[in-house]
C-alpha positions as CSV (number, residue, x, y, z in Angstrom):
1,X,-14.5,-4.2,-11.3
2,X,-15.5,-2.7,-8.3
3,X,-13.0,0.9,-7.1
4,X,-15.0,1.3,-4.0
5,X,-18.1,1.0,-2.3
6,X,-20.1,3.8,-0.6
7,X,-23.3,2.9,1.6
8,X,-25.1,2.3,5.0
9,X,-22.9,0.3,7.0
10,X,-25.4,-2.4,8.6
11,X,-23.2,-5.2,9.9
12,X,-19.7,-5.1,11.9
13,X,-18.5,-8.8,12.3
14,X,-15.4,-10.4,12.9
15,X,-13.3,-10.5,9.6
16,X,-16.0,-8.6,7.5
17,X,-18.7,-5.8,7.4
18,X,-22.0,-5.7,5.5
19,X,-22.5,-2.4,3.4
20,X,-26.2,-1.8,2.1
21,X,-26.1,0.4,-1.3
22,X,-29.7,0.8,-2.8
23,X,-31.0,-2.5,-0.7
24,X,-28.2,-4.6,-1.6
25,X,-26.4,-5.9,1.2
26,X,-22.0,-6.5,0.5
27,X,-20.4,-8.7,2.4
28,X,-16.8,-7.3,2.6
29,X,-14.1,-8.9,4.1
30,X,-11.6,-6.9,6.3
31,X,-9.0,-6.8,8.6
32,X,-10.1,-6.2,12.2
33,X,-8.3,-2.6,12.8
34,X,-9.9,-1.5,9.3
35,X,-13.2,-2.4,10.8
36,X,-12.2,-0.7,14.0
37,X,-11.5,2.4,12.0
38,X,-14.6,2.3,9.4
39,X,-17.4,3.7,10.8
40,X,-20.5,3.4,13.2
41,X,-23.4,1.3,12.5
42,X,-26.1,3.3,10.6
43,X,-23.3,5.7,9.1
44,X,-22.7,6.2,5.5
45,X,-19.1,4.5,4.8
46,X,-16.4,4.1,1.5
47,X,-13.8,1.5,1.3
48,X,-11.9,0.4,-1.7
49,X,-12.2,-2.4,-3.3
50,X,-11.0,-5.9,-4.6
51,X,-12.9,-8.1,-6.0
52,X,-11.7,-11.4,-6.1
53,X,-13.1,-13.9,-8.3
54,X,-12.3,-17.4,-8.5
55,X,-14.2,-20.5,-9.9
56,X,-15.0,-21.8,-6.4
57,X,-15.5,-18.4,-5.1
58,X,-16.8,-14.6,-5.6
59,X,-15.5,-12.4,-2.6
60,X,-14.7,-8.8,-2.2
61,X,-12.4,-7.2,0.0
62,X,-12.1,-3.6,1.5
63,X,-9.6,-1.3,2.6
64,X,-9.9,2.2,4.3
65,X,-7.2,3.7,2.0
66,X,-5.3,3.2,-1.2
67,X,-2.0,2.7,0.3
68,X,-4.1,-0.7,1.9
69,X,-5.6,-1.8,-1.0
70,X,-1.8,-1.2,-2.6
71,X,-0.3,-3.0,-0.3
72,X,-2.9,-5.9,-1.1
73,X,-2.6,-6.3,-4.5
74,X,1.9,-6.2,-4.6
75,X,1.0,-9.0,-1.8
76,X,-1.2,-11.6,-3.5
77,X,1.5,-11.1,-6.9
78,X,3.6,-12.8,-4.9
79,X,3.9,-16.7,-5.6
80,X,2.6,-18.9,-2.5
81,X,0.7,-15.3,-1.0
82,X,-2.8,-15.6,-1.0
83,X,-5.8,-13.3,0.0
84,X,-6.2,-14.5,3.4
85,X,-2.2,-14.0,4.4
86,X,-2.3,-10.8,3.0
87,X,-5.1,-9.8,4.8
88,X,-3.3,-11.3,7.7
89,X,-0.5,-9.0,6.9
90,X,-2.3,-5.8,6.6
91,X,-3.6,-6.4,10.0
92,X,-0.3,-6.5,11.7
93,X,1.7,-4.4,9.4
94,X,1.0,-0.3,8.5
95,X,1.9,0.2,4.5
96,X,4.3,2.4,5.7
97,X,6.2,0.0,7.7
98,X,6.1,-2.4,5.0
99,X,7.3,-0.6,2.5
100,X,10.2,0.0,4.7
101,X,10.6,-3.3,5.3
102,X,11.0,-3.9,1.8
103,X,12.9,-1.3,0.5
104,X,15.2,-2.0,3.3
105,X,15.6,-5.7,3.4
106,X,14.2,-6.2,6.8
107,X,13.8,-9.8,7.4
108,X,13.0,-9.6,10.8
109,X,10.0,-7.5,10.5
110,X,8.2,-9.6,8.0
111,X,9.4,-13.0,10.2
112,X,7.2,-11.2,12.8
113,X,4.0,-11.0,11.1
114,X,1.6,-14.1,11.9
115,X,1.8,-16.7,9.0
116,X,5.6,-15.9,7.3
117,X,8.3,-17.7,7.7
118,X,12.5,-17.1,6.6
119,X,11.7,-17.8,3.3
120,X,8.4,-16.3,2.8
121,X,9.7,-13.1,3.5
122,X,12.6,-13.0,1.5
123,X,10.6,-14.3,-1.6
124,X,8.6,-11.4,-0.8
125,X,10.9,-9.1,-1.0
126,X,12.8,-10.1,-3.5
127,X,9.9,-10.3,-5.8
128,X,8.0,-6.8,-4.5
129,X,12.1,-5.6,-5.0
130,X,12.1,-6.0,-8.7
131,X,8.9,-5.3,-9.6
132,X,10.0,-1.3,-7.7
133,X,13.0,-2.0,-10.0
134,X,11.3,-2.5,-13.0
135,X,8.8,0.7,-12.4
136,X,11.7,2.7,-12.1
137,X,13.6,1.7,-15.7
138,X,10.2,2.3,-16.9
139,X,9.6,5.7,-15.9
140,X,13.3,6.9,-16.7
141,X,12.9,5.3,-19.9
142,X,9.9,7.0,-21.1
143,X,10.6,10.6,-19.9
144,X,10.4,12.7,-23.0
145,X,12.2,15.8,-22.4
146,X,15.1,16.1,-19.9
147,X,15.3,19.4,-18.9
148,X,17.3,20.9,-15.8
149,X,17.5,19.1,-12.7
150,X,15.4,20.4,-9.4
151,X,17.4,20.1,-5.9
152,X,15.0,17.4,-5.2
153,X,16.5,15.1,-8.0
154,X,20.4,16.4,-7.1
155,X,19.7,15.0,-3.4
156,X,18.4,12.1,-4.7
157,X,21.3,11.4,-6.6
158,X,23.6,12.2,-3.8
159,X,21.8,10.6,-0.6
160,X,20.5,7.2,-0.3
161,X,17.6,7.9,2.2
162,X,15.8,9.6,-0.9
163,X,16.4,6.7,-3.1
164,X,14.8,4.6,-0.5
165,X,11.8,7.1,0.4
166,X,11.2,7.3,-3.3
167,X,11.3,3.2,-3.8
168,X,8.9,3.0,-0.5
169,X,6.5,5.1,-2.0
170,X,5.8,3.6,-5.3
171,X,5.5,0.7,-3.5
172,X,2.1,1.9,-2.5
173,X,1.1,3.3,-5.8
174,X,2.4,6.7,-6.5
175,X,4.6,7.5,-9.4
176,X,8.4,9.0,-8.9
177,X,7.8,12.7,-10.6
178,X,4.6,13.4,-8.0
179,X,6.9,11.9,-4.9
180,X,9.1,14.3,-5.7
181,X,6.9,17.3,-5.9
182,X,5.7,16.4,-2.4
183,X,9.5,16.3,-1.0
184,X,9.9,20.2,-2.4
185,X,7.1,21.2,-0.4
186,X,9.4,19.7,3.0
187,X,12.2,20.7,4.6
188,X,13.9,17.6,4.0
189,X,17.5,18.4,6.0
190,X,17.1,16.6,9.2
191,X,14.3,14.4,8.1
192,X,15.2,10.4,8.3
193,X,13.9,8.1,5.2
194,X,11.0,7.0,7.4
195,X,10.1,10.7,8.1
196,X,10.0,11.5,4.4
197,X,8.2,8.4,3.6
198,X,5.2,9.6,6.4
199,X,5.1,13.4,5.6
200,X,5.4,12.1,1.7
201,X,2.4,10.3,2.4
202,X,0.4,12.8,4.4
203,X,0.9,14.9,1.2
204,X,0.3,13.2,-1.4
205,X,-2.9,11.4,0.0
206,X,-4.6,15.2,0.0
């Protein structure tokens, strides 16, 4: 499997970019405001990686950050979503807002994007909404020692735009016990769930 590739970015086309690494040209598709964001021509360039690979076909596609290449995988586990409509979704939907949209049970946003439908978007979040559900039994499960409880975990308990922070978060790949480091380092009083879910982000992507 391929994490990431780092080269010479040669080629900027529409839908995918062309990254030399020791004379071997990759053809990497992307969204069009990832390639916007990657890079000049001639410039060494990283993007993470997934490569897909099919019977009928061998592709790989890049992202600019992990929360995008997150976001890409929980999209093509979803029954009926395939590469090309998540790709499609990435490009007119920020992690962030998706996660959101998920955690929160926001139809409307996901009706916007090009390509999904009523029911599309509540298969995908009911789906994407257990798997969050399934992380978190998980991780409570296997804690070994329980010891006293920060004021981070005590706000949780007690305020619902924690709970949905937290959920939002692991949606793009980080695990409950490092979220909640990042939300001691904030002063969390006046701060709305999309607030945390942004400065939690901005911290834990250091």
């Amino acid at each position: 499997m391929l994490a990431y590739i780092k080269g010479k970015l040669e080629m900027k086309m529409t839908g995918y970019v062309v990254i030399d690494v020791g004379g071997l040209g990759y053809k990497i598709f992307m969204t069009d405001t990832g390639i916007e964001k990657l890079g000049s021509i001639g410039e060494i360039v990283k993007v993470h990686t997934y490569y897909k690979v099919r019977e009928d076909d061998v592709s790989i596609f890049g992202f600019n950050t992990l929360e995008e290449l997150k976001m890409f995988e929980l999209l093509i586990s979803v029954s009926g979503v395939g590469a090309k409509t998540a790709i499609t979704m990435l490009s007119s939907c920020e992690p962030t807002d998706f996660a959101i949209a998920i955690i929160s049970e926001d139809v409307n946003t996901l009706k916007q994007i090009p390509g999904i439908g009523l029911k599309s978007a509540q298969r995908i979040i009911l789906e994407l909404k257990d798997k969050i559900k399934k992380e978190q039994q998980i991780q409570e499960l296997t804690k070994a020692v329980k010891g006293t409880k920060t004021k981070v975990e005590i706000a949780i308990e007690n305020n619902k735009k924690f709970d949905e922070a937290i959920a939002a978060l692991q949606v793009l790949g980080y695990n409950k016990k490092e979220i909640e480091k990042s939300f001691e380092k904030m002063d969390t009083k006046e701060m709305s769930t999309e607030d945390l879910i942004r400065k939690g982000l901005a911290i834990l992507g250091k």
